[in-house]
N, CA, C and O atoms as a Tinker XYZ file with bonds, in Angstrom:
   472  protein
     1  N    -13.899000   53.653000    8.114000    73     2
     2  CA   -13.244000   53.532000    6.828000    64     1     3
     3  C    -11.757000   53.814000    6.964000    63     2     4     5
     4  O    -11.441000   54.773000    7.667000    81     3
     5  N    -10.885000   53.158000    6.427000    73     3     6
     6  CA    -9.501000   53.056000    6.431000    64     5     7
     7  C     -9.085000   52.794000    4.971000    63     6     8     9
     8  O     -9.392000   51.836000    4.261000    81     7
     9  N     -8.089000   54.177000    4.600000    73     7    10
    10  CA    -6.992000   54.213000    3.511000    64     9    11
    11  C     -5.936000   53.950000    4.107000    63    10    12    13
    12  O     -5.674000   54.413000    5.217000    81    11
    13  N     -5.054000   53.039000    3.349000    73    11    14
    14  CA    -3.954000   52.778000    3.716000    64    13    15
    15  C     -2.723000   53.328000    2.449000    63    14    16    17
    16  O     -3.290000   53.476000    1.366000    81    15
    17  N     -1.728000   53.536000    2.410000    73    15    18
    18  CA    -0.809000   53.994000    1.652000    64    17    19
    19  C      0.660000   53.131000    1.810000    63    18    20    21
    20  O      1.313000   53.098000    2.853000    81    19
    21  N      0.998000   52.500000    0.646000    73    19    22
    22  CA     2.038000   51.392000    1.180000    64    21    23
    23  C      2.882000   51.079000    0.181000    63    22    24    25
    24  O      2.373000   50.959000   -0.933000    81    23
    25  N      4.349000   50.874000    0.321000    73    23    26
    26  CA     5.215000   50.837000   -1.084000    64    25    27
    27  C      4.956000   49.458000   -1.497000    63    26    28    29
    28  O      4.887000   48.529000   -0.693000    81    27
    29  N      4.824000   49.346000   -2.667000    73    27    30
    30  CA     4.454000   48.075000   -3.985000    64    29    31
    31  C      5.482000   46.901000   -3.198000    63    30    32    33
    32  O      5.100000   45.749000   -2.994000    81    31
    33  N      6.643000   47.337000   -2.860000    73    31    34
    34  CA     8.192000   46.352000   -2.171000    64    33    35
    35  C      7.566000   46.275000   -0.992000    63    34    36    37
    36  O      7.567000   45.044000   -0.975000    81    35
    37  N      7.105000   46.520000   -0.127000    73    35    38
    38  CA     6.709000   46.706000    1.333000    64    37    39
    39  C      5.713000   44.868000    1.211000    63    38    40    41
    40  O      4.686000   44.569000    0.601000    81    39
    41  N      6.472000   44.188000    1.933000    73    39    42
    42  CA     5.696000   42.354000    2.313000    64    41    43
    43  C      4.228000   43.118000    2.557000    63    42    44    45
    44  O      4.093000   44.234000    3.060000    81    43
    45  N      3.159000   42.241000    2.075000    73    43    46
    46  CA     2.231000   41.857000    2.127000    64    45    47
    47  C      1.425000   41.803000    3.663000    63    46    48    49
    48  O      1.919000   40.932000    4.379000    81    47
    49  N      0.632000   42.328000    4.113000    73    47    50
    50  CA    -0.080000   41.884000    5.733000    64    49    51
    51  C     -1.013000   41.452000    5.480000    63    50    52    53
    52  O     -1.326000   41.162000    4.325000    81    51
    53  N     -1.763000   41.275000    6.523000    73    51    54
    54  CA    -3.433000   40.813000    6.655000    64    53    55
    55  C     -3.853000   41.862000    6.925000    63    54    56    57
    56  O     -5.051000   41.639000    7.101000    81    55
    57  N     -3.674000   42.955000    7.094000    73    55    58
    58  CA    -4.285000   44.016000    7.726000    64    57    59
    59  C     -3.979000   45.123000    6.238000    63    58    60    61
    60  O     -3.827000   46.317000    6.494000    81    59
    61  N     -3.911000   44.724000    4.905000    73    59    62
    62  CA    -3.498000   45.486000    4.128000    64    61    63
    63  C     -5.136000   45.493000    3.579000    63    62    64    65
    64  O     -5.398000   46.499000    2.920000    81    63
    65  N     -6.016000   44.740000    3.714000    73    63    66
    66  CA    -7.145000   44.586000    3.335000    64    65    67
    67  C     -6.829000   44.527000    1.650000    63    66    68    69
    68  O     -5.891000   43.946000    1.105000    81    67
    69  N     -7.927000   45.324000    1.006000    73    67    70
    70  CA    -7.817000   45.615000   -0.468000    64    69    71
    71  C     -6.755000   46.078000   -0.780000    63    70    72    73
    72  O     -6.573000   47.260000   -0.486000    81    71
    73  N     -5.572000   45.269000   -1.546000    73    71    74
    74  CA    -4.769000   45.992000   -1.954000    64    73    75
    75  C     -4.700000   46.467000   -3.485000    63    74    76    77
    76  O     -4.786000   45.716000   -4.457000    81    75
    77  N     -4.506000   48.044000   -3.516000    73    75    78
    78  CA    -4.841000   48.218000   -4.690000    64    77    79
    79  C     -3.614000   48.922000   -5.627000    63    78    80    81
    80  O     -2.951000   49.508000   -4.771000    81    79
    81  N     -3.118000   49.113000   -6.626000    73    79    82
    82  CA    -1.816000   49.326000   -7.403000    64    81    83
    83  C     -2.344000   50.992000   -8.032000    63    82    84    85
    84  O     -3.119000   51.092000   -8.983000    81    83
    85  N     -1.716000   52.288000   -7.245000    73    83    86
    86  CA    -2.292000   52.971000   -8.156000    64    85    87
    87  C     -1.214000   53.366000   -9.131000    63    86    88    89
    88  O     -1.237000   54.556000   -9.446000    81    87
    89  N     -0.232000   52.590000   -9.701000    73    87    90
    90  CA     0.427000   53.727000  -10.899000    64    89    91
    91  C      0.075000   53.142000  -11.762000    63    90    92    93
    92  O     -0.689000   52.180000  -11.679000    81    91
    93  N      0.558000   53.596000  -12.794000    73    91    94
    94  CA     0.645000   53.700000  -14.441000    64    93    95
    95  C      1.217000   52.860000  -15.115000    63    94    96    97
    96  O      0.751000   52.307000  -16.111000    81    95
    97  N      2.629000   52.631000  -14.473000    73    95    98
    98  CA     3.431000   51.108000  -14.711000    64    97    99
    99  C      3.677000   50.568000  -13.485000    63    98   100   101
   100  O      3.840000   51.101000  -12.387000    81    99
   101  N      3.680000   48.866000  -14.007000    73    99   102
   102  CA     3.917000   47.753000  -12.951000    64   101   103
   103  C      5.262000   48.162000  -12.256000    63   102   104   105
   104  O      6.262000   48.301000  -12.961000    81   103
   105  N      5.334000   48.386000  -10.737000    73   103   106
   106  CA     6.663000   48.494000  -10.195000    64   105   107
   107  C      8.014000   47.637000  -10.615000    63   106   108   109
   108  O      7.659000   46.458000  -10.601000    81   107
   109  N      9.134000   47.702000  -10.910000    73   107   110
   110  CA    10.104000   47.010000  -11.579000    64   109   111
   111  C     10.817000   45.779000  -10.263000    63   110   112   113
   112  O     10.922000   45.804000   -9.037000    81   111
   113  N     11.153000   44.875000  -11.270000    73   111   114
   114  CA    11.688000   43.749000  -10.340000    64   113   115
   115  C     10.319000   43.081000   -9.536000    63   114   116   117
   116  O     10.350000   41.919000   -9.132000    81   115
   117  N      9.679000   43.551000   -9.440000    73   115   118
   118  CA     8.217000   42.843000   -8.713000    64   117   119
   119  C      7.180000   41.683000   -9.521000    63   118   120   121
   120  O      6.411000   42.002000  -10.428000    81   119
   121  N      7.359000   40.115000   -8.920000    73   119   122
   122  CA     6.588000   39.316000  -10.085000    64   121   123
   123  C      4.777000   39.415000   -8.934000    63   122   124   125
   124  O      4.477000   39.338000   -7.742000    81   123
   125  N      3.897000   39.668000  -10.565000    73   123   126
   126  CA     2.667000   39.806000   -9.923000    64   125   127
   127  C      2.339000   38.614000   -8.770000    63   126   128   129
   128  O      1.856000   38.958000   -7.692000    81   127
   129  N      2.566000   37.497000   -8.995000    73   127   130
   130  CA     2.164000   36.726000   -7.490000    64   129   131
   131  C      2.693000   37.088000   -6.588000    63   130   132   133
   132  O      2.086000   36.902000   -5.534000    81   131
   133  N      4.074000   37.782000   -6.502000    73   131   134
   134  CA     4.409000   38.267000   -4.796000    64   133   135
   135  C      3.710000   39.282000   -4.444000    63   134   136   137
   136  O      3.205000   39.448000   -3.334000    81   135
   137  N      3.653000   39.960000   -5.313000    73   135   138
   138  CA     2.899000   41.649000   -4.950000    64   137   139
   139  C      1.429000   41.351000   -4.792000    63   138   140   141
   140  O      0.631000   42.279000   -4.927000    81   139
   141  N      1.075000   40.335000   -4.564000    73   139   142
   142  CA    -0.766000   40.407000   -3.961000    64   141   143
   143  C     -1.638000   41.273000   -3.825000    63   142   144   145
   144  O     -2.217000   41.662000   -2.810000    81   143
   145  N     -1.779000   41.763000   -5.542000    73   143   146
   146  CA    -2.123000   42.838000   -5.836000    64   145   147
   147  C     -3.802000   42.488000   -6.096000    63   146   148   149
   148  O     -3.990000   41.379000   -6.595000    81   147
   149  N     -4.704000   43.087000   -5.891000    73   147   150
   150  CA    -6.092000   42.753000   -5.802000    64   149   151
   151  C     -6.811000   43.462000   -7.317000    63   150   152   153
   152  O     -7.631000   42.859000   -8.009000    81   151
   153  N     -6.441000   44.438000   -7.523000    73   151   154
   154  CA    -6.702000   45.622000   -8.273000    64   153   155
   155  C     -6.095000   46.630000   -8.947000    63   154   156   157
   156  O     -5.900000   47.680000   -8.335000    81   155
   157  N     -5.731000   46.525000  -10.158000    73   155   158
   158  CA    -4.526000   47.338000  -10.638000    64   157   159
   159  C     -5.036000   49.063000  -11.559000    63   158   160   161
   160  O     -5.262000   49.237000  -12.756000    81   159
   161  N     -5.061000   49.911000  -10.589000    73   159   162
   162  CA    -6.084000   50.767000  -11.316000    64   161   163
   163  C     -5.057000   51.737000  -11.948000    63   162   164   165
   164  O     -4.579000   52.668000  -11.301000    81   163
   165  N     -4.719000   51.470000  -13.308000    73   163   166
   166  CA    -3.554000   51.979000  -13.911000    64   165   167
   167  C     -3.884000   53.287000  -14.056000    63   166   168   169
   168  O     -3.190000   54.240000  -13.699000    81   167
   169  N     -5.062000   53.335000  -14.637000    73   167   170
   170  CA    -5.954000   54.790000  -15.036000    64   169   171
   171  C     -6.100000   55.623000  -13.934000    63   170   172   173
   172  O     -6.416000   56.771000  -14.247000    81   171
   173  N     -6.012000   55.480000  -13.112000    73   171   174
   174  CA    -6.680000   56.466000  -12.135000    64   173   175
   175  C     -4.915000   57.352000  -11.666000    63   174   176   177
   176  O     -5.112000   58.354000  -10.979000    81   175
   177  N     -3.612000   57.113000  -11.920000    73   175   178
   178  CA    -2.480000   57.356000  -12.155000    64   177   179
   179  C     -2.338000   58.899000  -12.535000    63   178   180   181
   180  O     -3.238000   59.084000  -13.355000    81   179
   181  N     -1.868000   59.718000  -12.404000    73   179   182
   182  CA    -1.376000   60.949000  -12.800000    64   181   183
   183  C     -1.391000   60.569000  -14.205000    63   182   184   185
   184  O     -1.297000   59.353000  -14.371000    81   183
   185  N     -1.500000   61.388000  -15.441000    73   183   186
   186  CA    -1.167000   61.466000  -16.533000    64   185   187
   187  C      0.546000   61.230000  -16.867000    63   186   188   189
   188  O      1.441000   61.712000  -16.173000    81   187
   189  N      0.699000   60.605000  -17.762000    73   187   190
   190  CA     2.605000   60.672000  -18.001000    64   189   191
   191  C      3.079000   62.102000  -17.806000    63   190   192   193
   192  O      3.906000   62.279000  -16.912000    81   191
   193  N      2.450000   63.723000  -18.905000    73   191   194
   194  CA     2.920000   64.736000  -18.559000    64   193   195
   195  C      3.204000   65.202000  -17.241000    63   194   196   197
   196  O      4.142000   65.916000  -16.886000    81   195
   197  N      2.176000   64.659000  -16.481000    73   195   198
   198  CA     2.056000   65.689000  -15.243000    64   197   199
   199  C      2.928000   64.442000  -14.011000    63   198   200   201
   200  O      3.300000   64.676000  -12.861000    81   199
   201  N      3.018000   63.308000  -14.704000    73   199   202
   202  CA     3.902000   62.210000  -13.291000    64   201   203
   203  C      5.448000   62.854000  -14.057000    63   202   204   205
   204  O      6.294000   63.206000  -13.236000    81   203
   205  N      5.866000   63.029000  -15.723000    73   203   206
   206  CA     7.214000   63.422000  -15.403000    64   205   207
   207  C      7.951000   64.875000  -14.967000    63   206   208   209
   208  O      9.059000   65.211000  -14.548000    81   207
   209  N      6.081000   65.848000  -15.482000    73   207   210
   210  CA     6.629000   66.649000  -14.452000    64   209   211
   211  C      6.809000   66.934000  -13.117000    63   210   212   213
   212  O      7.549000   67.825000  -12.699000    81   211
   213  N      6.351000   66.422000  -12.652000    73   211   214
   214  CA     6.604000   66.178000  -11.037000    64   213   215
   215  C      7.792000   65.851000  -10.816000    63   214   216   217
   216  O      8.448000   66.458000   -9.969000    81   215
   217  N      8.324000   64.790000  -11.555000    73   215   218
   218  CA     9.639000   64.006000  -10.658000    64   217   219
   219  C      9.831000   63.648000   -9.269000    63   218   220   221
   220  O     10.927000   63.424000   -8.756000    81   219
   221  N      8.696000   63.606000   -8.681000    73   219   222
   222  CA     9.034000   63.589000   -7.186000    64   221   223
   223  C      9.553000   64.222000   -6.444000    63   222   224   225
   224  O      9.984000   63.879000   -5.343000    81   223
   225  N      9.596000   65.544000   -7.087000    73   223   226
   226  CA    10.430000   67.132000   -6.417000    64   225   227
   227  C      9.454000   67.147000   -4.970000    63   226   228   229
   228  O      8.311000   66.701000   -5.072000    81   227
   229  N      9.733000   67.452000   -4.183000    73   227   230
   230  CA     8.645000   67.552000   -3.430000    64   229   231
   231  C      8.456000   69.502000   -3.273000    63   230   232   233
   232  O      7.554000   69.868000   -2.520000    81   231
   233  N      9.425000   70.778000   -4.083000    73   231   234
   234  CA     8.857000   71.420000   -3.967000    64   233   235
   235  C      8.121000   72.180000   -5.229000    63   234   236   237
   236  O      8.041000   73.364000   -5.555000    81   235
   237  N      7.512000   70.684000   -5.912000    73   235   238
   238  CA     6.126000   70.741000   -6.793000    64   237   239
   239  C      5.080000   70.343000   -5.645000    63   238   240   241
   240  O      3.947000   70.817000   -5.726000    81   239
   241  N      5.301000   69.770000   -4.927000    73   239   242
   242  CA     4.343000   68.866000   -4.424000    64   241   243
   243  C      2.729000   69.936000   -3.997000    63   242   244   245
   244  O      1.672000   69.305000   -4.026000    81   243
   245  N      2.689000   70.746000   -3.804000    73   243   246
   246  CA     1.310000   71.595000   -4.104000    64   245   247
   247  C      1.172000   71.736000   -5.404000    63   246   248   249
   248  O      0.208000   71.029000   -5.700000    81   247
   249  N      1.759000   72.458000   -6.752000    73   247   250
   250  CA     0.917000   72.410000   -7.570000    64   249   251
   251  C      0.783000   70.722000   -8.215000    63   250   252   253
   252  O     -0.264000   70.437000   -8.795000    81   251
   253  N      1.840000   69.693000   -8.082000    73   251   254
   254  CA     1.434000   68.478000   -8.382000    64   253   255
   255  C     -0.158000   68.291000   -7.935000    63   254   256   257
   256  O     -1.037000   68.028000   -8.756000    81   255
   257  N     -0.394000   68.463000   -6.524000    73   255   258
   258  CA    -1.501000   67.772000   -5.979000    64   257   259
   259  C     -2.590000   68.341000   -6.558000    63   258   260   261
   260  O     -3.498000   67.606000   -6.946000    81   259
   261  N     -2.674000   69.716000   -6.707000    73   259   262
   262  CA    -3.665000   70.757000   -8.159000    64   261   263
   263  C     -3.648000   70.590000   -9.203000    63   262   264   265
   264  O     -4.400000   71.271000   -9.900000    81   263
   265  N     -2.789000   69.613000   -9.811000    73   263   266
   266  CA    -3.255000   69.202000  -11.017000    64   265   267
   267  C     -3.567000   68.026000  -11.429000    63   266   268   269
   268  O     -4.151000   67.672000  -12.453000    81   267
   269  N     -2.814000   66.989000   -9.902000    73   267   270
   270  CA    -3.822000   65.796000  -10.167000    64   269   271
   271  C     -5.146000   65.898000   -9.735000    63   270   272   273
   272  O     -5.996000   65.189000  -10.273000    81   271
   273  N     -5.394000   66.538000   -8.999000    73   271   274
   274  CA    -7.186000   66.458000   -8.052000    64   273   275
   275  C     -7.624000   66.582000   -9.046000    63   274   276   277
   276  O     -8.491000   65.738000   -9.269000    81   275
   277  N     -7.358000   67.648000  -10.269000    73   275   278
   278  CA    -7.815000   68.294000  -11.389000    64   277   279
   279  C     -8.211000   66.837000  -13.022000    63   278   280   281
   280  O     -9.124000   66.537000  -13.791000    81   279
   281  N     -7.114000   66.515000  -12.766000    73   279   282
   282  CA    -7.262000   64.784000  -13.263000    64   281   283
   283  C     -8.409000   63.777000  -12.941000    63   282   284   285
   284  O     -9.019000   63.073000  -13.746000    81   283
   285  N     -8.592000   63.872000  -11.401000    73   283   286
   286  CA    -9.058000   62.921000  -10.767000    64   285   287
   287  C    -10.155000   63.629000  -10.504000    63   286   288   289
   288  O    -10.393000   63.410000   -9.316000    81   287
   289  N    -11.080000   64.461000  -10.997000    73   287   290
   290  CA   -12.371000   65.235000  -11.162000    64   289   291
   291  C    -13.033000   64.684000  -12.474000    63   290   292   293
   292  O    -14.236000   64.468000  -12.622000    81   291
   293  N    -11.999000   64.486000  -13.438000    73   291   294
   294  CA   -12.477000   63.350000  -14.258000    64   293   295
   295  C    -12.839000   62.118000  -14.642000    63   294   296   297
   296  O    -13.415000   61.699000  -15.646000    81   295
   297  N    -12.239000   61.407000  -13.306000    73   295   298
   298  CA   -11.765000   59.829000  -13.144000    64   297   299
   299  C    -12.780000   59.455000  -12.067000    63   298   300   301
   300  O    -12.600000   58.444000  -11.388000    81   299
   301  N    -13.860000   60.256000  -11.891000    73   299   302
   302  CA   -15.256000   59.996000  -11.153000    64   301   303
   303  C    -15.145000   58.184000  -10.969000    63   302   304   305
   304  O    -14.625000   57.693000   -9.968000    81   303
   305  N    -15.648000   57.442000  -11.957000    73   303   306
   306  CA   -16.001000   56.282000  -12.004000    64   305   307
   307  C    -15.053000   55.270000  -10.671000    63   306   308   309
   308  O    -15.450000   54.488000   -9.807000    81   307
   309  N    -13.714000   55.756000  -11.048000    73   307   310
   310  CA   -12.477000   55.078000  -10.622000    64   309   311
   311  C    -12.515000   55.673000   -9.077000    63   310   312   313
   312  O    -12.431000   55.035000   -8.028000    81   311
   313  N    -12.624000   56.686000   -9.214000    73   311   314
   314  CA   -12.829000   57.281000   -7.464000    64   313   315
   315  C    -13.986000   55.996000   -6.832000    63   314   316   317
   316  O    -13.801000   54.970000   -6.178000    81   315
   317  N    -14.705000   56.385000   -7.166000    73   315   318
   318  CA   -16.275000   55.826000   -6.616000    64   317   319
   319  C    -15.308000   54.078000   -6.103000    63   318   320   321
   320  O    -15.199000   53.638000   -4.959000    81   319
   321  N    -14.829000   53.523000   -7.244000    73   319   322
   322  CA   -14.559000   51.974000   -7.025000    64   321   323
   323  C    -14.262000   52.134000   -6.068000    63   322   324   325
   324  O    -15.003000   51.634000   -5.222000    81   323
   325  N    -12.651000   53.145000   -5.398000    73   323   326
   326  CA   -11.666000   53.047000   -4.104000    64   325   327
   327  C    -12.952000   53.087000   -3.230000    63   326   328   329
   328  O    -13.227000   52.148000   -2.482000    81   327
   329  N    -13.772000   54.249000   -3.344000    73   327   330
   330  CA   -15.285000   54.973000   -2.274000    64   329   331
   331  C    -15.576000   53.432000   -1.906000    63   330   332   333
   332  O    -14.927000   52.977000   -0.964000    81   331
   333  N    -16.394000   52.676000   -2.492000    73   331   334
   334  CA   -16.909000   51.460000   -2.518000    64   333   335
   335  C    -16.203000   50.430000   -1.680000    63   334   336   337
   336  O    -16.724000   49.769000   -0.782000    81   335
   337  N    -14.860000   50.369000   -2.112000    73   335   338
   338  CA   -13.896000   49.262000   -1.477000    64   337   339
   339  C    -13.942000   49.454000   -0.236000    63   338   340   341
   340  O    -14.157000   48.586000    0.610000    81   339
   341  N    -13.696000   50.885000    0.002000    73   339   342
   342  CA   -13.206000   51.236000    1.489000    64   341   343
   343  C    -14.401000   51.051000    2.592000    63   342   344   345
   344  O    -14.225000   50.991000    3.809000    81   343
   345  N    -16.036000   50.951000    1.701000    73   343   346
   346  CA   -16.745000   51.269000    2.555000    64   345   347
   347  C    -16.951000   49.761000    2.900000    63   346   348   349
   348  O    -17.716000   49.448000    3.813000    81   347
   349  N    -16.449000   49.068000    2.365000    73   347   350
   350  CA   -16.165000   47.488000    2.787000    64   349   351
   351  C    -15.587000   46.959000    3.568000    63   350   352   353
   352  O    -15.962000   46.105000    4.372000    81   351
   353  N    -14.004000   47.698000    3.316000    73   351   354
   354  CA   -13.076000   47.019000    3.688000    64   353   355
   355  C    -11.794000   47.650000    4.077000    63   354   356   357
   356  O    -12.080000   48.803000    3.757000    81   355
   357  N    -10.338000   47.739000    4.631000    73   355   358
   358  CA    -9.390000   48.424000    4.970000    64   357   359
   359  C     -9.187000   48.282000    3.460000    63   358   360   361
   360  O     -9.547000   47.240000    2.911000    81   359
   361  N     -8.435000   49.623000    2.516000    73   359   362
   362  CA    -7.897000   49.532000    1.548000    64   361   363
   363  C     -6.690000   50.276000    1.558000    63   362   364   365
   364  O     -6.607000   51.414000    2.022000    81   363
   365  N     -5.761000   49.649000    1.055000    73   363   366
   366  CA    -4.406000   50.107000    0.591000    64   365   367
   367  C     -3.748000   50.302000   -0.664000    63   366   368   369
   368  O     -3.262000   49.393000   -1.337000    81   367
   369  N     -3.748000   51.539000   -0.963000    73   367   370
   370  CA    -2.878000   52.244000   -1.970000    64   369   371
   371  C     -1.690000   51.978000   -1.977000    63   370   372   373
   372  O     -0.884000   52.403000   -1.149000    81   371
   373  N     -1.373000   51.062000   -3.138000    73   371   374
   374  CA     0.286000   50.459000   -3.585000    64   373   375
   375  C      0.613000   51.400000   -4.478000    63   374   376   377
   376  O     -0.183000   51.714000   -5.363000    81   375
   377  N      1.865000   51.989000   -4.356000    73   375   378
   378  CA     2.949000   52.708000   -5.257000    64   377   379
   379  C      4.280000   52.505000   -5.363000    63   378   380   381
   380  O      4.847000   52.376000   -4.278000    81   379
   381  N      4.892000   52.442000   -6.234000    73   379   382
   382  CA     6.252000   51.933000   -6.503000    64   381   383
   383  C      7.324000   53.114000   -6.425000    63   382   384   385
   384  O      8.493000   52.968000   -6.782000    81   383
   385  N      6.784000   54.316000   -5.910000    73   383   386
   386  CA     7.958000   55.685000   -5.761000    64   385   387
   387  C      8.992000   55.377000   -4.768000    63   386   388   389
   388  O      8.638000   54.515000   -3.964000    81   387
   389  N      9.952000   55.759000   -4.635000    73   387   390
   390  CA    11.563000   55.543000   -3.760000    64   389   391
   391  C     10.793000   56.556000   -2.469000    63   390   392   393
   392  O     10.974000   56.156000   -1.319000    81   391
   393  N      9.742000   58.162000   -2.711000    73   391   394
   394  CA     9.460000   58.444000   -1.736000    64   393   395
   395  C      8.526000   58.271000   -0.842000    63   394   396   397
   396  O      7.592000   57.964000   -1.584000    81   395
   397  N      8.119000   58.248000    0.178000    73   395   398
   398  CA     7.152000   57.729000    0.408000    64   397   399
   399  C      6.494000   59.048000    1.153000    63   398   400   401
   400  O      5.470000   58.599000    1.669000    81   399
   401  N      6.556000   60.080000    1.380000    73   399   402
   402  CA     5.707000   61.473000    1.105000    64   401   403
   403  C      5.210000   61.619000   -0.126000    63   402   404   405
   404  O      3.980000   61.601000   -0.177000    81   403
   405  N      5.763000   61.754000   -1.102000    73   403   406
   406  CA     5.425000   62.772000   -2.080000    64   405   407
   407  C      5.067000   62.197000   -3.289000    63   406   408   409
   408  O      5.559000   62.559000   -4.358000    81   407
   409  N      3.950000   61.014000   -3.140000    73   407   410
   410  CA     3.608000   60.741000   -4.538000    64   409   411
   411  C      2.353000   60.554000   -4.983000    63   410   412   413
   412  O      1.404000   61.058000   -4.384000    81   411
   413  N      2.178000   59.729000   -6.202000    73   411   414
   414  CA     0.117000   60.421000   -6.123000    64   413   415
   415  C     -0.618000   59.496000   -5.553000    63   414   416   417
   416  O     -1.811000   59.795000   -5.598000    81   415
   417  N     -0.308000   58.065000   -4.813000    73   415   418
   418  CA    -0.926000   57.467000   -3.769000    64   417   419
   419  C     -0.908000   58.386000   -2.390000    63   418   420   421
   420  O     -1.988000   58.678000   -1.876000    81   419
   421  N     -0.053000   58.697000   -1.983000    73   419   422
   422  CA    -0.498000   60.081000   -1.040000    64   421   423
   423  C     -1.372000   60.873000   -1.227000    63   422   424   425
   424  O     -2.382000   61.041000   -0.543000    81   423
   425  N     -0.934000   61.612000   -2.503000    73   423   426
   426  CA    -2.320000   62.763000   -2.758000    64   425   427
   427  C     -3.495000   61.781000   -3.253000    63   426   428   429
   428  O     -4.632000   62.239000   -3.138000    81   427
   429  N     -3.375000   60.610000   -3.740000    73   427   430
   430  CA    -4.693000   60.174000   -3.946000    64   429   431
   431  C     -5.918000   59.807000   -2.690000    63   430   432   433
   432  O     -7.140000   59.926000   -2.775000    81   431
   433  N     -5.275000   59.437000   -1.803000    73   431   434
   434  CA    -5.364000   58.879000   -0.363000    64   433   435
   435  C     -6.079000   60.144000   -0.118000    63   434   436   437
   436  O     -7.268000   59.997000    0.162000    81   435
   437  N     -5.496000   61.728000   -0.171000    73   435   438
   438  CA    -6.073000   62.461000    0.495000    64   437   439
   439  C     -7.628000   62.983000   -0.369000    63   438   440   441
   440  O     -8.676000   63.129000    0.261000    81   439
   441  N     -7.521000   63.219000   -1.920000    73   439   442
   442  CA    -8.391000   63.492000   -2.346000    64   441   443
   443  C     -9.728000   62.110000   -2.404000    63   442   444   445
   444  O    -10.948000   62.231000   -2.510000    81   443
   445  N     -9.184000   61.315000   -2.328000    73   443   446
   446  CA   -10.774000   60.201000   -1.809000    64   445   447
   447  C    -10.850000   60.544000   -0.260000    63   446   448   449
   448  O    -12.023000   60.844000   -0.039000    81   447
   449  N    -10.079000   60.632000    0.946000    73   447   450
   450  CA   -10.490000   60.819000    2.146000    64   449   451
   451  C    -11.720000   62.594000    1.962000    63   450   452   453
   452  O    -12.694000   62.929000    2.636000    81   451
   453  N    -11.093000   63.238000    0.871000    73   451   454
   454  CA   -11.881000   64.430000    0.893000    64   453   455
   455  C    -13.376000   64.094000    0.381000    63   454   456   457
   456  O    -14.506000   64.541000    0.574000    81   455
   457  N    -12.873000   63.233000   -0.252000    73   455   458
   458  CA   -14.807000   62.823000   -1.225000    64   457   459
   459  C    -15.715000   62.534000    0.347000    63   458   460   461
   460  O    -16.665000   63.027000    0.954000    81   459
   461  N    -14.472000   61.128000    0.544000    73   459   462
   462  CA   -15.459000   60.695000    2.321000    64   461   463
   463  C    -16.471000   61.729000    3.376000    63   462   464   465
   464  O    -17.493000   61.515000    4.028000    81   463
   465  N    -15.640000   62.875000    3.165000    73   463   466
   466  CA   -16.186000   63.979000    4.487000    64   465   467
   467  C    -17.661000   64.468000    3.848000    63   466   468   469
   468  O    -18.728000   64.379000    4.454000    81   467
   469  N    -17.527000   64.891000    2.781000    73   467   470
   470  CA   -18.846000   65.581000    2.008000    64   469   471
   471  C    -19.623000   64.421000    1.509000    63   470   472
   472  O    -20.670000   64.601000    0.886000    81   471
């Protein structure tokens, strides 16, 4: 099984398998046919409170990731889909952040790799 994590701007591969969109809003300047987007799972996104509190500080970036896991304990259904995809296929987590550490396709990446182990 393979998560992949990849900016929304980042060209398209064959090796991107499922590509999937996890924010909240469509990345800007991006028309949906270039972005060969498979799956746009808006919901499964940090909440607005908790994505503007973050800001992409990265020294939130622990309690960010504790309060999205905390999010995404609710978003069961939406987990399971990524669970499913991956057990298919290479899947890649699209995000439109400037960083590419510190955002909730990262921490999302890690809290489904955590579902995987158990």
């Amino acid at each position: 099984m393979v998560i992949k994590v990849k900016r929304a701007y980042d060209k398209p591969t064959e090796d991107d398998g499922v590509r999937i969109l996890v924010d909240r809003l469509w990345p800007r300047g991006i028309r949906k046919e270039k972005a060969e987007v498979d799956l746009w799972l808006k919901d499964i996104a940090p909440s607005n409170e908790l994505r503007k509190w973050f800001s992409h500080d990265p020294t939130k970036w622990d309690e960010f990731k504790r309060r999205y896991f905390k999010e995404l304990d609710n978003k069961s259904d939406l987990v399971a889909l990524i669970l499913n995809e991956a057990q298919e296929s290479v899947v890649t987590l699209l995000f439109g952040a400037k960083t590419e550490q510190f955002n909730n396709a990262v921490a999302l990446k890690s809290y489904v790799e955590e579902r995987l182990e158990h």
